[in-house]
C-alpha positions in Angstrom: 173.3 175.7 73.8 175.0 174.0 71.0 177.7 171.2 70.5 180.2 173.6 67.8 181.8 175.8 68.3 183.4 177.8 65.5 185.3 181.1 64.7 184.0 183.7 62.5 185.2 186.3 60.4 183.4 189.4 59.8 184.5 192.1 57.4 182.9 195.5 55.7 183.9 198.5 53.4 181.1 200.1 52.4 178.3 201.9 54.3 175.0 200.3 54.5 171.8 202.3 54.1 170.1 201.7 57.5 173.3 200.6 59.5 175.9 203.5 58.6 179.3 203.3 58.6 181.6 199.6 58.3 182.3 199.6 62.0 178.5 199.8 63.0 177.6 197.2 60.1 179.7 194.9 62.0 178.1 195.7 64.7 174.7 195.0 63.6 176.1 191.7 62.0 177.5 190.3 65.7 173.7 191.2 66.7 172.1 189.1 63.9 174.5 186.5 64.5 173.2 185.8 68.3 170.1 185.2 67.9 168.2 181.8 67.2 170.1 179.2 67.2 173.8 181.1 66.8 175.2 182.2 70.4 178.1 185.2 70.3 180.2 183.5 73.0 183.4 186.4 72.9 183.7 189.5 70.0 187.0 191.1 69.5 187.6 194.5 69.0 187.4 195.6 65.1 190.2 196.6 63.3 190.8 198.9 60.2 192.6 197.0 57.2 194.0 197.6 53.6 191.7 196.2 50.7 193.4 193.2 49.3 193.0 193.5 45.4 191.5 196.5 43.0 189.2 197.9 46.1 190.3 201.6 47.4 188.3 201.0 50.5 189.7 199.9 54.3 188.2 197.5 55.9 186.6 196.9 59.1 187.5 193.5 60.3 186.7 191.8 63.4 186.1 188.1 64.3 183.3 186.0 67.0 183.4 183.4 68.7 180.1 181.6 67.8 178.2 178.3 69.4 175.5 176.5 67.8 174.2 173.0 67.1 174.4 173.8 63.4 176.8 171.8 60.8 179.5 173.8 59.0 177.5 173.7 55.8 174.1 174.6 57.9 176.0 177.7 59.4 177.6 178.6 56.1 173.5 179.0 54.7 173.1 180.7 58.0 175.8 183.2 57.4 174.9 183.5 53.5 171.5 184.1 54.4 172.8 187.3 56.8 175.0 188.5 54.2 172.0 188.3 52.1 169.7 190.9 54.5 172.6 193.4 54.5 172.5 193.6 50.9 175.3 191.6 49.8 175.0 190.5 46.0 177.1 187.7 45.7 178.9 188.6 42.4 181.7 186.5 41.4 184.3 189.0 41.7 186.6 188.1 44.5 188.0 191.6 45.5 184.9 193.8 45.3 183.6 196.0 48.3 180.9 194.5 50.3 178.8 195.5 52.8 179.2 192.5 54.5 181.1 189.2 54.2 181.3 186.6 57.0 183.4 183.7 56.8 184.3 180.6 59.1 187.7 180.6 59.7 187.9 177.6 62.2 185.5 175.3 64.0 185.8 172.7 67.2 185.4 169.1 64.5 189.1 170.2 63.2 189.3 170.3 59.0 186.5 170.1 57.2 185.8 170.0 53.6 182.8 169.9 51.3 182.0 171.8 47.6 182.0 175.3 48.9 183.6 175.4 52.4 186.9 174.3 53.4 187.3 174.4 57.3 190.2 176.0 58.2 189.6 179.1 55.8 192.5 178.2 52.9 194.0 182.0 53.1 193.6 182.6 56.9 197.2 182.5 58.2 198.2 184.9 56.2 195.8 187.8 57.0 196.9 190.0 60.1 193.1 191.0 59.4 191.7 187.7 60.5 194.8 187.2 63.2 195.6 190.1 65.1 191.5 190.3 66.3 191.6 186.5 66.6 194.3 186.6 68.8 192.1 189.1 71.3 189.2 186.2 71.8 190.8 182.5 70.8 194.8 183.2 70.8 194.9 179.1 71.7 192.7 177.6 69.4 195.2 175.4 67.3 194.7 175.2 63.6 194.1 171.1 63.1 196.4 171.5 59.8 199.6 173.0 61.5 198.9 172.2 65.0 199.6 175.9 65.7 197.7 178.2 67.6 195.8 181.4 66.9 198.7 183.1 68.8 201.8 181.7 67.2 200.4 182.0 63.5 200.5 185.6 64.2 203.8 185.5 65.7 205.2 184.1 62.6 203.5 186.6 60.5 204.9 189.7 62.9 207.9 188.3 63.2 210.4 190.9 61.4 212.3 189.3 58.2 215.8 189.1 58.4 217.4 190.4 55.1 219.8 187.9 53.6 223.4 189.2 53.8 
């Protein structure tokens, strides 16, 4: 089907009206992502996170595997334009609960960078929400910044800390 291929972060806290709970809005999301021209290649399972800022509310967090013929900036629309039917206001505060927020964390082109969409995702090796279900689908896709895969960025942030004597 298509010539990219690009890894995709999906995350929810907040019930949606029609969908239900944060698990089953990411459900619905992998749904609306193959279809068209998106194909779901590979879905991890979803796994429960800690908010990161003021939010009180965990997280369901999973990841895809996606392939289309679509440019990273065409497939960032695309996602905004999902994020958009599940009722996500984009609102300029960084930490609040969404129903639905989709990011691309990696693609097959290697970096990528334009006004709104750097390629990796800046913040992605250091969220065990993005890694530990990335690990499940795409553990040896190497991050073109490192040269690291999937599976040893999350080694190095499971690794236990030695404490300095």
């Amino acid at each position: 089907m298509g010539k990219h291929r690009y890894l995709v972060a999906l995350g929810s806290n907040m019930r949606h009206h029609r969908h239900g709970s944060p698990r089953r809005v990411l459900a619905a999301a992998l749904a609306a992502l193959d279809r068209g021209k998106l194909e779901v290649i590979a879905a991890s399972p979803v796994v429960e996170s800690a908010p990161l800022g003021p939010s009180r509310r965990r997280y369901a967090n999973a990841v895809a595997l996606v392939r289309s013929k679509r440019e990273p900036d065409e497939l960032l629309h695309k996602l905004h334009r999902i994020e958009h039917k599940f009722g996500r206001r984009r609102s300029g505060h960084p930490w609040s609960a969404r129903v639905l927020d989709l990011d691309i964390v990696l693609w097959n082109g290697g970096a990528y960078g334009e006004d709104d969409l750097v390629i990796p995702h800046r913040a992605f090796r250091e969220r065990r929400f993005v890694l530990d279900p990335a690990v499940t689908i795409a553990s040896r896709w190497r991050d073109p910044l490192t040269n690291l895969t999937v599976g040893q960025l999350r080694a190095r942030l499971t690794k236990p800390r030695v404490a300095p004597r």
